[in-house]
C-alpha positions in Angstrom: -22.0 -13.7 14.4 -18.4 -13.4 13.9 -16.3 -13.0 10.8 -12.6 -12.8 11.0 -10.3 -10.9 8.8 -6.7 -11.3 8.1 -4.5 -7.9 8.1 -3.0 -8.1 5.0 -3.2 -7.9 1.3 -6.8 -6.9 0.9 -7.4 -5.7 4.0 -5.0 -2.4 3.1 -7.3 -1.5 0.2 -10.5 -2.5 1.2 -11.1 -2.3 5.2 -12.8 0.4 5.5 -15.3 -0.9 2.8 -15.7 -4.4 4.7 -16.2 -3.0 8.0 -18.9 -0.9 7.0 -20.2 -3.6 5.4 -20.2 -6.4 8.0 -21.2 -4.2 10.5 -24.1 -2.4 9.3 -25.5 -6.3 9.3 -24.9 -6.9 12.4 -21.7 -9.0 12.3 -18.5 -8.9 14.4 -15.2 -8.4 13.0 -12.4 -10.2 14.8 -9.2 -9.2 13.0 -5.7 -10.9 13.5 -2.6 -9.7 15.2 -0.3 -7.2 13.7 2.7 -9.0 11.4 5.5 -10.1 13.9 8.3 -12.3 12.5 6.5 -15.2 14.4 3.3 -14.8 11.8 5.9 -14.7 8.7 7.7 -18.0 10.0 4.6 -19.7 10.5 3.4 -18.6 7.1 6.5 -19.3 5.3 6.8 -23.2 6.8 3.5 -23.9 4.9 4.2 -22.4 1.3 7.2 -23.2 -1.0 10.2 -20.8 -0.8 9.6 -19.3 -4.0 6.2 -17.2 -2.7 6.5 -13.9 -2.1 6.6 -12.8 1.2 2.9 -10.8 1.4 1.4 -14.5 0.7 3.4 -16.0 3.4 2.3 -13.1 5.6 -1.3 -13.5 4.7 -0.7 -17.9 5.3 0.5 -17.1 8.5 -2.3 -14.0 9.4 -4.9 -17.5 8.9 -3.5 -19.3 11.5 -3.7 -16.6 14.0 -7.0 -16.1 13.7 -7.5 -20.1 13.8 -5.3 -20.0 17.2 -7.9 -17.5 18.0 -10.5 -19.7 18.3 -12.6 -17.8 14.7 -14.3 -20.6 12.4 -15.4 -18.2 9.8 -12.7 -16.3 8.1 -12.9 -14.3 5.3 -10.1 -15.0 1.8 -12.3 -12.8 -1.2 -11.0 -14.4 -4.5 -10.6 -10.6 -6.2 -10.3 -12.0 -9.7 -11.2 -9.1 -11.8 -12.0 -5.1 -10.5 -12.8 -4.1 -14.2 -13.0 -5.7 -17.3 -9.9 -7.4 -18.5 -8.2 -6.2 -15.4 -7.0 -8.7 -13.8 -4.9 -9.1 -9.9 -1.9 -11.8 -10.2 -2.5 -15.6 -9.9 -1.6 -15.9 -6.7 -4.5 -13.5 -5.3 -6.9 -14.5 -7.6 -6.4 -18.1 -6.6 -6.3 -17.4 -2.8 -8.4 -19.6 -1.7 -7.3 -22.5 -3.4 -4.0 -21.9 -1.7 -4.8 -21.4 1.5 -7.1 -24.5 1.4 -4.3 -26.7 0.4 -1.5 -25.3 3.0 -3.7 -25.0 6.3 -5.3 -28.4 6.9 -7.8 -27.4 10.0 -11.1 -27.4 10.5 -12.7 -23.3 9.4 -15.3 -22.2 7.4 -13.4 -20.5 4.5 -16.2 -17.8 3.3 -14.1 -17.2 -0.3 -16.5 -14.9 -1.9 -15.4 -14.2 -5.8 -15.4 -10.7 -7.2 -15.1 -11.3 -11.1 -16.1 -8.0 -13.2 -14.1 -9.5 -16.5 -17.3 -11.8 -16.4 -21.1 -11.9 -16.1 -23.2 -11.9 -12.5 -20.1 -11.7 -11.1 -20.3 -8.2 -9.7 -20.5 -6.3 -6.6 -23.6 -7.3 -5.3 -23.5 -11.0 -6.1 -19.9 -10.9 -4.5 -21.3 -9.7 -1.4 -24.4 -11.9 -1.0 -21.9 -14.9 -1.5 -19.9 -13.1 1.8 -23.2 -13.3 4.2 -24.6 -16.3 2.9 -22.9 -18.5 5.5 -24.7 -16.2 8.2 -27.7 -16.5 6.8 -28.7 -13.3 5.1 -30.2 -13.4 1.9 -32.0 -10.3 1.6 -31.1 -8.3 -1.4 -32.5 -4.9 -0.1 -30.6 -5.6 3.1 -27.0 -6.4 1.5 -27.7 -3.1 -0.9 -28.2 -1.0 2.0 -25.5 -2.1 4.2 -23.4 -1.5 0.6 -24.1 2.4 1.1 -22.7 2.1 4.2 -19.4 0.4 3.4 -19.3 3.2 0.3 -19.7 6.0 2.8 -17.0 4.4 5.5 -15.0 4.1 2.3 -15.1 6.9 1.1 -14.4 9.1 4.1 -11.3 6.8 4.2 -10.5 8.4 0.9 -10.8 12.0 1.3 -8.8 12.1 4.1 -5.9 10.0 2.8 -5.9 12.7 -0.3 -5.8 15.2 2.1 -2.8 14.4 3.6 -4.2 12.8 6.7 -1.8 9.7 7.6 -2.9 5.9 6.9 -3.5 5.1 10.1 -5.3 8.5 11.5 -7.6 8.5 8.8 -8.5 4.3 9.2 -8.7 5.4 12.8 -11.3 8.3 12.1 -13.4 6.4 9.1 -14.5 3.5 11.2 -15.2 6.0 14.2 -17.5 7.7 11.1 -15.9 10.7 11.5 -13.8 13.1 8.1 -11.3 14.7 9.7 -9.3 17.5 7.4 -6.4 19.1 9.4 -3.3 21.2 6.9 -0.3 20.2 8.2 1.9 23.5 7.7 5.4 21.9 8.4 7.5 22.3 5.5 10.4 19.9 4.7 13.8 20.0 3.1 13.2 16.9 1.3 10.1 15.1 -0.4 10.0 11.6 -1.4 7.3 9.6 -3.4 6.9 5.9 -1.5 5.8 3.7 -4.2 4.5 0.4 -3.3 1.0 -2.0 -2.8 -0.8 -1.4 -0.2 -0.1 -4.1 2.1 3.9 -3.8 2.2 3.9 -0.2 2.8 1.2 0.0 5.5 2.4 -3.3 7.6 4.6 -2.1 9.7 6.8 -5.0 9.8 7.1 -5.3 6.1 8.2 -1.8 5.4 10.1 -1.3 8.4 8.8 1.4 9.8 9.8 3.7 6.9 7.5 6.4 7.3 8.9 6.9 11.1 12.6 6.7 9.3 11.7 8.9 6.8 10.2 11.1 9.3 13.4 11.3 11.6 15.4 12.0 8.6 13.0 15.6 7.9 11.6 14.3 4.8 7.7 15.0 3.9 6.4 11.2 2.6 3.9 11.3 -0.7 1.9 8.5 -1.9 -0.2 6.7 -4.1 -3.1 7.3 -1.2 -3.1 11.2 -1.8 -3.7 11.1 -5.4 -7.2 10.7 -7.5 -7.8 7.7 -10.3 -7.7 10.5 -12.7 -3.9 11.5 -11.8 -3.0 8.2 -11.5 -4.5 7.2 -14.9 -3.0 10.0 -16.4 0.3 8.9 -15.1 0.0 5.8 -16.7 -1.2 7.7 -20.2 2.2 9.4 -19.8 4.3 6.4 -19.9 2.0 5.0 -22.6 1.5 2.4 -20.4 -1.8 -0.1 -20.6 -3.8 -1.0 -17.5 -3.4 -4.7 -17.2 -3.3 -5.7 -13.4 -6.0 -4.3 -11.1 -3.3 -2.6 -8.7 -0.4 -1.1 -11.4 -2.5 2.6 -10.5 -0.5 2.8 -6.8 2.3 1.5 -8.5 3.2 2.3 -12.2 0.4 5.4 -12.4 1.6 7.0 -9.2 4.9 6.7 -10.0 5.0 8.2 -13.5 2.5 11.6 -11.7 5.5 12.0 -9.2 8.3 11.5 -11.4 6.6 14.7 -13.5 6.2 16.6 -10.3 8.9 19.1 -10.0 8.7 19.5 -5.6 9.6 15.6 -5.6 13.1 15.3 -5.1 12.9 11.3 -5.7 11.6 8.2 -5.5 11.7 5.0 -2.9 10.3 1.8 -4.4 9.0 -1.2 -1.9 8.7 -4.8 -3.6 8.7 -8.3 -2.6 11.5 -10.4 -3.9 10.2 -12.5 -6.6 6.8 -10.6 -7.6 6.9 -11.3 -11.6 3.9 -8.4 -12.2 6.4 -5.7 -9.8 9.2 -7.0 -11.9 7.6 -5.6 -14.7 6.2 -2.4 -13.8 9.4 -1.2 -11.5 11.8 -1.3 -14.8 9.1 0.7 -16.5 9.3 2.8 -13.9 12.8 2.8 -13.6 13.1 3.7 -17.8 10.5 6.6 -17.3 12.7 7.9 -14.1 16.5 8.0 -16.5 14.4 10.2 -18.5 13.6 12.7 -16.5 16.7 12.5 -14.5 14.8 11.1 -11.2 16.7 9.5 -8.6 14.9 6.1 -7.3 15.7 4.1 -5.1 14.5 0.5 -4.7 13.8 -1.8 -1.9 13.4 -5.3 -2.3 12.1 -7.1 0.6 11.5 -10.8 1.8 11.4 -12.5 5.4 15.8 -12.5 5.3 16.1 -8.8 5.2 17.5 -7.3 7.5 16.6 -3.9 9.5 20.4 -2.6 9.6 20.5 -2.6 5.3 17.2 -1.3 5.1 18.2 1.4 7.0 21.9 2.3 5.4 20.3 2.3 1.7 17.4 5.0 3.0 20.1 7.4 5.0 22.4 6.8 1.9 19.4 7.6 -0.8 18.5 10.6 1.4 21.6 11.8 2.3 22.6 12.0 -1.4 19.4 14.2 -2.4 20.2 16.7 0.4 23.5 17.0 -1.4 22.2 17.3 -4.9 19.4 19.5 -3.6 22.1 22.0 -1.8 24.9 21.9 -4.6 21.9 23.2 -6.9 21.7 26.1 -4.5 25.6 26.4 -4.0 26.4 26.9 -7.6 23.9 29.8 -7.6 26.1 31.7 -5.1 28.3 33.9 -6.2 32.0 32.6 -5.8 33.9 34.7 -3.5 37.3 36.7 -4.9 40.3 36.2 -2.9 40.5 38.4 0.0 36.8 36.9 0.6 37.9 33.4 0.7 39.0 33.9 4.3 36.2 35.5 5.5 33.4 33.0 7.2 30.0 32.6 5.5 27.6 31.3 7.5 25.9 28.1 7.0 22.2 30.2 6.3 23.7 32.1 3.6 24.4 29.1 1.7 20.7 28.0 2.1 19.3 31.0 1.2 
């Protein structure tokens, strides 16, 4: 048995959770290729110009795994998390879309997860995701649950202990929780503000985190806070919960504007998202306030590496000179005579 997985949107959020799931019942996950700019042109010839770029990436994600020979792919519906919290049209009607763009011959197992209405939960959303295998056991879907939950969940605690994306996906689906304190201190911290699926694809964002690395700056995000903070944030910019994923973007933001060892902000969103649209001038508003520098990054399948790159060593460039003129003006300024006399760069910094 063989299920296969596309990796994006959902799959950011939620893998850990589906592969402990599958595989406790004995099925196979095949997932597709990393993003390339093949997958995005492929993608983007199917849909109409105006879709955002992560549902041309996930359009173009299906056919790999078609060209991979996979007739059972998984596209959840995820209509609803909680009640009256709701995820935008497009991946709430995912589906539908992907069955009118792809004309070939695949099961399409499009299980709906619907908590905004009745015996549509959890459970019922999972029995619809085996029922083309077969299994109809109750019992046997609420076990493997537990299992998904405690994949999940390690996944979690190691992201909120500083553990990077990838290393902690790596170590969760290995079942291991794996807490190492990384003791390097940095000049510079930045809060990365984005979904899921265009930070964490590598070819969406770029690379950032490696960038940001290179340029000595220590990288928070939305992973390596708890609902609590994040709701709290929200609560802070007397702001209302209304799409299922505005905690990683609007609540995180808001906690990290209020924390004083976050020098500023660096906002990821596709061109043309109306719910982003929203949420990044609220952001935006809350940041003038508190005299927060953020930067934002709009992306689509036209931009280019080069500008990506100029706007981050600018953004960053410019909080190392704020951050250093703060210290600067503390220093005493030296009479006449001492003018002459060389100060070394560390006495500046210190």
């Amino acid at each position: 048995m063989q299920i296969g997985i596309p990796r994006a949107l959902s799959y950011y959020n939620f893998f850990p959770f589906w592969y402990g799931f599958f595989s406790d019942l004995g099925i196979e996950i095949v997932l597709s290729d990393k993003t390339t700019k093949q997958t995005m042109s492929a993608g983007s010839s199917l849909v109409v110009p105006e879709t955002c770029l992560p549902i041309k990436v996930y359009v173009g994600h299906i056919l790999n795994l078609l060209d991979k020979g996979i007739d059972k792919i998984f596209v959840p519906s995820l209509q609803s998390i909680a009640p009256k919290i709701y995820n935008c049209s497009k991946i709430r009607g995912l589906p539908d879309l992907i069955r009118n763009v792809i004309k070939r011959d695949f099961t399409m197992i499009e299980a709906t997860l619907d908590k905004s209405e009745k015996n549509q939960g959890l459970y019922s959303f999972l029995a619809e995701a085996v029922k083309p295998f077969g299994i109809t056991d109750m019992d046997r879907i609420k076990q493997a649950s537990k299992n998904a939950w405690k994949v999940y969940n390690n996944f979690h605690v190691m992201t909120r202990s500083g553990i990077q994306y990838k290393k902690a996906l790596k170590y969760a689906l290995e079942n291991k929780v794996v807490i190492s304190e990384n003791q390097k201190t940095y000049p510079i911290n930045i809060a990365l503000i984005a979904h899921a699926y265009n930070l964490y694809d590598e070819r969406i964002c770029m690379k950032i985190f490696d960038k940001l690395e290179n340029l000595e700056v220590k990288v928070y995000t939305a992973d390596q806070l708890t609902q609590e903070q994040m709701e709290e944030g929200l609560n802070s910019m007397k702001s209302k919960l209304y799409w299922a994923n505005e905690y990683e973007l609007t609540g995180a933001a808001a906690h990290y504007i209020k924390d004083r060892k976050i020098d500023g902000l660096i906002t990821i969103n596709a061109f043309g998202c109306g719910p982003d649209s929203l949420m990044l001038e609220r952001i935006s508003r809350y940041a003038r306030k508190t005299n927060k520098p953020v930067l934002h990054l709009s992306i689509d399948e036209q931009t280019g590496e080069a500008g990506f790159v100029t706007r981050i060593e600018a953004f960053v460039d410019m909080l190392y000179r704020k951050k250093r003129s703060g210290i600067i003006n503390k220093i005493k300024i030296p009479t006449k005579k001492e003018r002459y006399t060389n100060i070394e760069c560390k006495d500046l910094i210190q």
